[in-house]
Structures are given as structure tokens and as C-alpha cells.
N, C-alpha and C positions, 0 to 999 in steps of 0.2 A: 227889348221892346217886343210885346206880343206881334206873331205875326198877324195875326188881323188887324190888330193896330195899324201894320205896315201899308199892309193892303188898304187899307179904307185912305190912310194919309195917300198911297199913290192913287186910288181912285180918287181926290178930292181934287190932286193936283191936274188928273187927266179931264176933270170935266163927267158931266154924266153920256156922254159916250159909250156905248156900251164894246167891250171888248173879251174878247178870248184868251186863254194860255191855255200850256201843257204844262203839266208837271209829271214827271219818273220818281220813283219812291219804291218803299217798302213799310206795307201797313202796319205803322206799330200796336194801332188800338182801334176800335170801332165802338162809338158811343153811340148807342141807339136810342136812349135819351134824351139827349141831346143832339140828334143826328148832326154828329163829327165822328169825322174819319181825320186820326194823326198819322202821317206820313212822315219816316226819315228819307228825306232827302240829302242831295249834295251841298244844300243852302243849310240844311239841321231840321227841326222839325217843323213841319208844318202841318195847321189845324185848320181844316175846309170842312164846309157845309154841305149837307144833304139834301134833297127835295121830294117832293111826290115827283118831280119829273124825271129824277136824277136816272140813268139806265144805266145797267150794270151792275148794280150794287151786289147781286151775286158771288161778283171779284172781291171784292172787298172782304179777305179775310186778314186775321192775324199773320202775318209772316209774307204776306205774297207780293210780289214784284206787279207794278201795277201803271200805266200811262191814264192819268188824269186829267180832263179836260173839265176847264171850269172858268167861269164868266164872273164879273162885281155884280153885285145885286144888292140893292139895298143897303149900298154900303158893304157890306161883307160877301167874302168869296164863296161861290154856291161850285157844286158840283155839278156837272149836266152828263158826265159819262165816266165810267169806271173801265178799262179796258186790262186783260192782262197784258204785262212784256213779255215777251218772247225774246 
């Protein structure tokens, strides 16, 4: 099951609440087309969304070690900051 699928089914179950996570990754790909960023994570991969808001997006290269902070919007997981790991 697509992870946005995931997300959206636990945002459906959470109510429109609005909430926060972090996610640790390493960026496998940056679709700027489709502003997504794929992230291998410890869960596998995961696919989040971009915005005009998003900050950081700098970080966001191929390869790099990255803490990602990201809210449900819309149904689907948006990114609001891109930070490197250290």
C-alpha cells in the first residue's frame, strides 16, 4: 500500500486535527514536477509533498541525510521543513 495511502487512511482515522511528525531519511529522489521528495527511511520509502511554504528545500539533495518535519494537509503529507542530520 502506497504510503500516502497510509497517511491519508491515518489521517481519516485521526479526524481533521491538524498534527505534526518527524521523519530521518536519506533522499532518494527529488521530483520537482511533482514537488515530491522520496525518502529511504527505516519504515522503507516514503513519498511527501512540497509547498511554496516548505523551508529548507536547499537540503534536499540526492544522497543527503535529512530530518523532515511535515504536517496532513489535504489529505496528503506536505513538507513544512527540510533540515540536515548531523
Amino acid at each position: 500500500m502506497s504510503n500516502i495511502i497510509k497517511a491519508s487512511i491515518l489521517f481519516l482515522l485521526l479526524g481533521s486535527t491538524a498534527w505534526a511528525a518527524e521523519i530521518r531519511g536519506t533522499v532518494l529522489k527529488v521530483i520537482k514536477a511533482e514537488n515530491q521528495i522520496v525518502l529511504k527511511t527505516e519504515r522503507g520509502e516514503e513519498t511527501l509533498l512540497t509547498t511554496k511554504e516548505t523551508k529548507g528545500l536547499e537540503n534536499a539533495k540526492e544522497g543527503a541525510r535529512v530530518l523532515v518535519t511535515f504536517s496532513e494537509k489535504d489529505g496528503q503529507p506536505k513538507i513544512s521543513e527540510i533540515a540536515p542530520e548531523n
